[in-house]
TORPA-4810 file (N, C-alpha, C, O; in nm, 3 decimals):
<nodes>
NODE_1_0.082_-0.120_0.000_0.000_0.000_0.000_0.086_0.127_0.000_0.046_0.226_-0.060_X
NODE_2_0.202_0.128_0.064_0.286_0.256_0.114_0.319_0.272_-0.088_0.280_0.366_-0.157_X
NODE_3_0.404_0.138_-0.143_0.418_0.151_-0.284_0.359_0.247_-0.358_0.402_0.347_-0.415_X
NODE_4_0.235_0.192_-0.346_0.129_0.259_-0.394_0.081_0.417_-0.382_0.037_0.484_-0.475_X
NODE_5_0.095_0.449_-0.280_0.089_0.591_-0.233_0.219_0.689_-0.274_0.206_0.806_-0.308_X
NODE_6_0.315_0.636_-0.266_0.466_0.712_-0.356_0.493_0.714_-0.495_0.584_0.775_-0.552_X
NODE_7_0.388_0.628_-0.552_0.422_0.615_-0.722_0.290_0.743_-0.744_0.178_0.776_-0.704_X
NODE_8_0.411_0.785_-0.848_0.372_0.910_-0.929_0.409_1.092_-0.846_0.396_1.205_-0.892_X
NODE_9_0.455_1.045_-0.718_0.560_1.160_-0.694_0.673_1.207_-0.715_0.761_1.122_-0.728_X
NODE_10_0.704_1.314_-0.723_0.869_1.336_-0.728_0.958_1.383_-0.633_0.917_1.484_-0.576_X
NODE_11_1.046_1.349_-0.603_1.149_1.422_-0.514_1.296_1.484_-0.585_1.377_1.459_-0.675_X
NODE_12_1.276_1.552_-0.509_1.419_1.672_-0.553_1.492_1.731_-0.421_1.458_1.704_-0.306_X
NODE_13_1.580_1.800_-0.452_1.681_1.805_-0.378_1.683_1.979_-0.384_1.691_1.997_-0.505_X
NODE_14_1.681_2.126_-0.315_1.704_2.250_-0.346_1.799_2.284_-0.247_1.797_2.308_-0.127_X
NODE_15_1.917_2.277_-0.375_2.062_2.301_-0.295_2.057_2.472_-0.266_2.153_2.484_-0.190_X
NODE_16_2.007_2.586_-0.281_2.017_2.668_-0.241_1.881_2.699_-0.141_1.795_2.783_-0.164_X
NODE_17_1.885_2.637_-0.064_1.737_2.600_0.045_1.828_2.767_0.140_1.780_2.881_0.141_X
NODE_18_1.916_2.739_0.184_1.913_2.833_0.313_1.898_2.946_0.242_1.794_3.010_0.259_X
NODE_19_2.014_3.002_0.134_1.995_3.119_0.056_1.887_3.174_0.047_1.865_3.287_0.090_X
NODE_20_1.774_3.079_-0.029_1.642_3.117_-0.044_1.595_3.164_0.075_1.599_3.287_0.088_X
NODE_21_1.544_3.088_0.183_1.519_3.099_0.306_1.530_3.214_0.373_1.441_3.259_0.445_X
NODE_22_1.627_3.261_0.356_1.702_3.367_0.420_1.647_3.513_0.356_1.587_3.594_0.426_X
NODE_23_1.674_3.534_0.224_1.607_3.626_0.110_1.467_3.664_0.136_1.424_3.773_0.174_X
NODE_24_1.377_3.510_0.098_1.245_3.517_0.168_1.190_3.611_0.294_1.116_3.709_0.295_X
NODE_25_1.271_3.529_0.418_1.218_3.595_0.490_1.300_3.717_0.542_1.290_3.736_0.664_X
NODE_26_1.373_3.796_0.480_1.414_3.939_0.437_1.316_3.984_0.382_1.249_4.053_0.458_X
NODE_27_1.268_3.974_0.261_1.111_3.974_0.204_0.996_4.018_0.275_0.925_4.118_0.272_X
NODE_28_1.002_3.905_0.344_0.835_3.929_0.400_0.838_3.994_0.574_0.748_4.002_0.657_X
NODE_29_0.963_4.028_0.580_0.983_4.085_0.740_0.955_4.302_0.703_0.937_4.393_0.784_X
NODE_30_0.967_4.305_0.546_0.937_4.415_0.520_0.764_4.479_0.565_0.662_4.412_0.563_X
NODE_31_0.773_4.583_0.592_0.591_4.668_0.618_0.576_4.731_0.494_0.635_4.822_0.436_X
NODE_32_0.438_4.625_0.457_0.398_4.627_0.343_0.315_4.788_0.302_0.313_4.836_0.188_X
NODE_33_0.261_4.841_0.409_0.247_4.977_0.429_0.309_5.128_0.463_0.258_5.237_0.488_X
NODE_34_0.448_5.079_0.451_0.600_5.153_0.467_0.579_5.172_0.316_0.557_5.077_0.240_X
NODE_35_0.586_5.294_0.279_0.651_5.391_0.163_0.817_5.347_0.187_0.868_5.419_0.272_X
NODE_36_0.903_5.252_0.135_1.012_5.269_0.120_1.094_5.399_0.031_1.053_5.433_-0.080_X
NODE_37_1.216_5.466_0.097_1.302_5.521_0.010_1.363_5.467_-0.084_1.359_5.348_-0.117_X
NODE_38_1.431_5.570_-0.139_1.501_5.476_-0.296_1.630_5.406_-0.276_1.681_5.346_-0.371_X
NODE_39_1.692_5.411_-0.151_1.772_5.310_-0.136_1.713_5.159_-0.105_1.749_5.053_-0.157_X
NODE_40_1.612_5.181_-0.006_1.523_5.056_0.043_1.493_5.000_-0.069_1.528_4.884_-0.093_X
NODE_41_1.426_5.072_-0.153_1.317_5.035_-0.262_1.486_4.965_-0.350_1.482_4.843_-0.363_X
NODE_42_1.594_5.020_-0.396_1.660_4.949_-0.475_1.685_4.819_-0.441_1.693_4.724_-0.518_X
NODE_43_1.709_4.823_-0.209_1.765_4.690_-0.210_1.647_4.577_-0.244_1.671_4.459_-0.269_X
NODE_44_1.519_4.637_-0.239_1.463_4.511_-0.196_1.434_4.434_-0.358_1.445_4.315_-0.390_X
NODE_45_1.394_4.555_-0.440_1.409_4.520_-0.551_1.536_4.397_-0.602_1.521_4.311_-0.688_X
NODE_46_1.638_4.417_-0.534_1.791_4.333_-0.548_1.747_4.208_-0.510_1.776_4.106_-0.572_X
NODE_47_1.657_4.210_-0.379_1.638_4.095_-0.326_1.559_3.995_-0.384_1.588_3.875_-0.382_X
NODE_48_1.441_4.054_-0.445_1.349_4.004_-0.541_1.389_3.918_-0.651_1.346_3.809_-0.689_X
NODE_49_1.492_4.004_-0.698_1.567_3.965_-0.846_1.658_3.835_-0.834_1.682_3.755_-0.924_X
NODE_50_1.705_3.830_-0.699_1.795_3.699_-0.623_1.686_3.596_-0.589_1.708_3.480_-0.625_X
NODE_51_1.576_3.622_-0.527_1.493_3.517_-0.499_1.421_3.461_-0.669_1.363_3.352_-0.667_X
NODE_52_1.426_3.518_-0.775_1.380_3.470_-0.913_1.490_3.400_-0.960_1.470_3.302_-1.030_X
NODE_53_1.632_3.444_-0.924_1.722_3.359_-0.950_1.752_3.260_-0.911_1.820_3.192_-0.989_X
NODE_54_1.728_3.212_-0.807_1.733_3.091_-0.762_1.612_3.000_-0.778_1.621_2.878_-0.795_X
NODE_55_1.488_3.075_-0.770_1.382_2.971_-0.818_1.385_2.923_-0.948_1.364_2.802_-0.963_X
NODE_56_1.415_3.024_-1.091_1.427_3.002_-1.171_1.537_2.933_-1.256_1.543_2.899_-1.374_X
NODE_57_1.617_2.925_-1.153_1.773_2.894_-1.218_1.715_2.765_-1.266_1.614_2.704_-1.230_X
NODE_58_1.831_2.734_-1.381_1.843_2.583_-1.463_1.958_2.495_-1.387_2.060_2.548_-1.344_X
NODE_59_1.928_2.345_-1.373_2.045_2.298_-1.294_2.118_2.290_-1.387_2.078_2.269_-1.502_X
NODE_60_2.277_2.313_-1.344_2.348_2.242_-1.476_2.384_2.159_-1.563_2.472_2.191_-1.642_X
NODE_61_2.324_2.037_-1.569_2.297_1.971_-1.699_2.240_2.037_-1.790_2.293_2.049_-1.900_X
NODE_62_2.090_2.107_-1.753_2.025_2.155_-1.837_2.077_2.276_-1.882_2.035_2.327_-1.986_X
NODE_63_2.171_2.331_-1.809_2.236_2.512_-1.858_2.303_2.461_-2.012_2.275_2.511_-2.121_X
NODE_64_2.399_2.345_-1.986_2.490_2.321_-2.059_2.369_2.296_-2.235_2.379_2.367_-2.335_X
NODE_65_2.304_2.219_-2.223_2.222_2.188_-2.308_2.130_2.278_-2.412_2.080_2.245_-2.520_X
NODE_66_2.125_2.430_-2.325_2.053_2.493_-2.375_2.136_2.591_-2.474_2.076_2.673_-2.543_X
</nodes>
């Protein structure tokens, strides 16, 4: 039965787990009702752009391939 219940899932491995983690909740520790300045506003923007990079990144087999 256990067989049965694991077929057709996948598992993976996200080697940049803490990075992310960390970014994230940099992210969401921001006040969403704070008018940031334009330094704030650049970093967080930075931060944003790092958290798409890592979700989006290609592993490298697939970099090489493309």
């Amino acid at each position: 039965m256990n067989e049965e219940q694991s077929e057709g899932r996948f598992f993976a491995t996200f080697e940049k787990y803490e990075e992310f983690t960390n970014a994230q909740a940099s992210l969401l520790s921001k006040d969403l009702f704070e008018n940031p300045n334009d330094e704030d506003d650049r970093q967080e923007t930075e931060k944003l752009r790092n958290l798409s990079v890592i979700v989006c990144a290609l592993p490298p087999e697939r970099k090489a391939m493309s």
